[in-house]
N, C-alpha and C positions, 0 to 999 in steps of 0.2 A: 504494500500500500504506500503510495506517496505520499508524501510529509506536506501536514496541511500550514499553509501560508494564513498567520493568523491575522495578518494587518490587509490582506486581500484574496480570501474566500471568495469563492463564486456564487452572486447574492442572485438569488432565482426567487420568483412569487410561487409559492402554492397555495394552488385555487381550492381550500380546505373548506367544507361545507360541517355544519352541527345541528343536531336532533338533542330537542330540548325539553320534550314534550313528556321524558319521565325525570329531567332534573326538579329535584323538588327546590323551594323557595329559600329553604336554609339548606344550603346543601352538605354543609360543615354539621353534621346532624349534634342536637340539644346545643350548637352555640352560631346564635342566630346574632350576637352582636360581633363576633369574628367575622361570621360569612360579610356582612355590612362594612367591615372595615376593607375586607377586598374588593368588594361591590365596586368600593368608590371607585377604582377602574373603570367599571365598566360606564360611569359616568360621565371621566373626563377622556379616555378614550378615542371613539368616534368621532368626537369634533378636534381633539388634539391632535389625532393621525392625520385628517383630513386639513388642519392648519399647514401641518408639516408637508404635503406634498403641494398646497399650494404655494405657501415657501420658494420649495426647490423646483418649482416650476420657474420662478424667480431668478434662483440661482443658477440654473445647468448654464447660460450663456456665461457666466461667470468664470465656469473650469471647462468650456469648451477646448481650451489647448490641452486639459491634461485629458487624453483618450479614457486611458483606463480610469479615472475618477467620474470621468461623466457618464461613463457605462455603470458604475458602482452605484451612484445619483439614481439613474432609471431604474436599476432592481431595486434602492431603496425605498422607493417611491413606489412602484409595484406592491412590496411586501407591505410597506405603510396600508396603502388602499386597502388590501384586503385584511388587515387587523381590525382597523376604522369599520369596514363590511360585519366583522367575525361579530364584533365585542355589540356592534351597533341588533344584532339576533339575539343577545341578551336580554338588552333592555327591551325590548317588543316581542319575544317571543317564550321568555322566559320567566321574565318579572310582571311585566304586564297580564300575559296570561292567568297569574296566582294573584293578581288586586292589586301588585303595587304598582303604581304609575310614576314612571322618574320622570315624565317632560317637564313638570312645573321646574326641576332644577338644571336638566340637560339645556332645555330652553333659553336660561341664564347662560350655563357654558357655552352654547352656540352663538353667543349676544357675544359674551368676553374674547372669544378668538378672532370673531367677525367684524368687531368695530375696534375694543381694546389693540391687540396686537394684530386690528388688521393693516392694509398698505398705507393708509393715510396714517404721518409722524404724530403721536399725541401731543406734541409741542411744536410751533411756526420753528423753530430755529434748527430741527432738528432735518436734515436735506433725508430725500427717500431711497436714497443708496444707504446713507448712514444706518438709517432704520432699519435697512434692510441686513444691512451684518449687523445690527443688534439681535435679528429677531434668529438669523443663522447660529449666534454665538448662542444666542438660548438655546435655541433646538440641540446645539451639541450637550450640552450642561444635561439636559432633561435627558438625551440618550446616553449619556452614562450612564445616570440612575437606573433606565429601564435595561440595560443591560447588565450592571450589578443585580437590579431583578431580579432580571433573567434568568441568572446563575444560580440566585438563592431559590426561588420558585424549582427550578430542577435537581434543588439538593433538599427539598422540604420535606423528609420521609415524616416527620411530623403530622402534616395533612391527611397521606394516605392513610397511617396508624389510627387516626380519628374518626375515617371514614370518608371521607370529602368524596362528592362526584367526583365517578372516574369522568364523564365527558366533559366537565365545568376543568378539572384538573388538565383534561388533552388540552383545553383551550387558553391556559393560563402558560402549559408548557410548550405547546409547538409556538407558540407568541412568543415565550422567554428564547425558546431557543435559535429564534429568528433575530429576536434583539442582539446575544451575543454575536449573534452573524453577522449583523451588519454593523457592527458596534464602532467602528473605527472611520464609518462613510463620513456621517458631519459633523466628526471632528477632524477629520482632512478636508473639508469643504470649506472650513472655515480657518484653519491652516494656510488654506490658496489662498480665501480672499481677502483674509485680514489678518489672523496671526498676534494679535496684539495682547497682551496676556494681560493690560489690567480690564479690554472688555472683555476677553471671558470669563476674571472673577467678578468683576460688576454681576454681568449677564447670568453667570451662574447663581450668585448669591440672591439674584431677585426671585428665581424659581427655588433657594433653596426656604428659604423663609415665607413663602408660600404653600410651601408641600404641604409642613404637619397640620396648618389653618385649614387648607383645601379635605386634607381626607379627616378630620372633625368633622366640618361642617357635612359633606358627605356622607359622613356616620349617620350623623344625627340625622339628617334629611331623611336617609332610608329606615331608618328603624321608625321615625314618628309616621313614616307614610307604610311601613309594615303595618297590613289588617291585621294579622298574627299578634301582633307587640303591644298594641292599645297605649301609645303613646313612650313607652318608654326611650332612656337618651343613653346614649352611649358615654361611659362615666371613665375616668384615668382606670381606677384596678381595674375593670376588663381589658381596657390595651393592655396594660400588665399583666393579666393572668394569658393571655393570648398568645404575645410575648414569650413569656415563660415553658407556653407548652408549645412552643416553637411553632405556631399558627400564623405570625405576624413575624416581618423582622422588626428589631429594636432598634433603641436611639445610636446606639456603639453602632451596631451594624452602617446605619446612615451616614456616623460622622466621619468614620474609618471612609465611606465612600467618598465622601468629601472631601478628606484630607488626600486621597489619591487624585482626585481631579486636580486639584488648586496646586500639587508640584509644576516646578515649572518642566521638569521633562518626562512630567507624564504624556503619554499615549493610551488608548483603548484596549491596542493590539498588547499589551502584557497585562491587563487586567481578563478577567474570566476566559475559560476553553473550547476555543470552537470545536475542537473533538467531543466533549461533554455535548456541546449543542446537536450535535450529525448524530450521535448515539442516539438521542433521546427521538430525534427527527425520524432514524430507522426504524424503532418502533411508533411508534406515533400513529393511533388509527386513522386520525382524518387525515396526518400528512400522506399514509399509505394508501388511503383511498381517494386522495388526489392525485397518485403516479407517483409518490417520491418512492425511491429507494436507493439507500445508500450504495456511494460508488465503490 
C-alpha cells in the first residue's frame, strides 16, 4: 500500500444518503440532554457548510495559479455541499418528524451567515477583498476544530458503549472522517492568499469565543422545544457529567486544540490521521453504499 500524503489526500465527494425513520429523538438513549448538546451541529451545520462553499466560490480565482490547491478547493467544496445536504435530513427528517421543530433557530442561523458574514463588509472602511480573507481566515480556524472533531468523534468508543445510533453515529463519523480529509484545504487557501498570522489569531479567536455561547444556546433551544422535556434547560453538571462519560469533548480537549492552531508553525497536515479517517470511511455503511471503497 502507498504511503498516504497527509497534507494532500485525494478529496472526493461521497454522495452518502441516511434513513432516519427508526433513529429515535434521543438517540444517546436515557440522556436526552447529551444527544442536544450534539444536536447543536446539526443546527449550525447546513447553513455553515453552505457559507463555506459560497466563500470559496469566492476564492478559487484567488489560487487559480496553484493547480493542485484549486482542485483540492473543488472536492472541498463538493464534500462541504453534501455535509450541508446530510446534516440538513436531520433537522426535517428526523427531528421534525418526532415534534421538534428547529426552524424558529436554524432561521436565525441562516439570517447570521446570510447578512452577518455575508459579502457586504459590516463596517464602510473595511474594502470586500479585505472581508473576504477575513471571512477565509475564519473558515480555516472553524476547520481545524471540525477536524480535531473529526478525530475525536472516530475515537469516541464512549458513544457506542452507551448505545448511540448506529446510523446518527455513520453520520457524525463518515462527516468527521471527511473533515480530517480535507483538513489542511483552507488553511492552505488562506496560506496563498494572505498568510498573515495576526489575522488568523484575530479570525480565529472571534469563532473561538463564540463556540461554547453558540452550543448553550443551542442546548437550550432544543431541549425547551423537546415535547419529550417539558421545558427543561440544559445546566453546567450535565456538560460535566457528559464530559466525564466521555459523551462530549471537554474544555482541555478545546484548548489543547487551540493552542495547536495559534503556533506559528502549525499546519493541519500533523494534527489528526488521514489513515484513521480511510479506515473508518472503509467500513462506513453509507460511505459503502455510495461506491466508496478503500484503495
Amino acid at each position: 500500500m502507498s504511503e498516504i500524503d497527509e497534507r494532500h489526500p485525494v478529496i472526493t465527494p461521497r454522495r452518502v444518503k441516511f434513513d432516519w425513520a427508526d433513529t429515535p429523538l434521543h438517540w444517546i438513549p436515557d440522556e436526552p440532554v447529551a444527544t442536544h448538546f450534539i444536536n447543536v451541529l446539526h443546527l449550525l451545520l447546513p447553513a455553515g457548510e453552505r457559507w463555506f462553499v459560497h466563500v470559496y466560490k469566492q476564492a478559487l480565482p484567488l489560487v487559480e495559479d496553484d493547480e493542485r490547491l484549486y482542485q483540492e478547493v473543488k472536492g472541498f467544496m463538493g464534500q462541504e455541499a453534501v455535509h450541508a445536504y446530510s446534516h440538513q435530513g436531520v433537522l426535517d427528517r428526523q427531528m421534525r418528524a418526532q415534534g421538534l421543530d428547529p426552524r424558529p433557530l436554524t432561521d436565525r442561523i441562516e439570517w447570521l451567515f446570510k447578512r452577518i458574514l455575508g459579502d457586504r463588509p459590516p463596517l464602510p472602511l473595511i474594502s470586500r477583498r479585505h472581508w473576504l480573507l477575513v471571512r477565509i481566515g475564519t473558515i480555516a480556524g472553524i476547520e481545524h476544530y471540525t477536524a480535531v472533531l473529526g478525530q475525536w468523534i472516530l475515537d469516541a468508543r464512549a458513544l457506542d458503549e452507551a448505545g448511540a445510533d448506529p446510523t446518527m453515529m455513520d453520520l457524525l463519523r463518515w462527516h468527521g472522517a471527511e473533515e480530517v480529509e480535507h483538513r489542511s484545504v483552507a488553511f492552505d487557501v488562506y496560506e496563498h492568499v494572505s498568510g498573515l498570522y495576526w489575522r488568523r489569531f484575530i479570525a480565529f479567536f472571534a469563532g473561538v469565543l463564540a463556540l461554547p455561547l453558540t452550543v448553550y444556546v443551542g442546548a437550550a433551544f432544543l431541549c425547551r422545544a423537546d415535547p419529550t422535556l417539558h421545558g427543561v434547560s440544559p445546566r453546567v453538571r450535565d456538560y460535566r457529567r457528559a464530559v466525564r462519560r466521555g459523551l462530549f469533548p471537554g474544555n482541555r480537549f478545546m484548548l489543547a486544540a487551540a493552542r495547536a492552531y495559534l503556533r506559528r508553525d502549525y499546519h493541519p497536515s500533523r494534527e489528526c490521521s488521514t489513515q484513521r479517517a480511510l479506515d473508518y470511511l472503509a467500513v462506513s455503511p453509507a460511505a459503502r453504499a455510495a461506491g466508496y471503497r478503500a484503495s
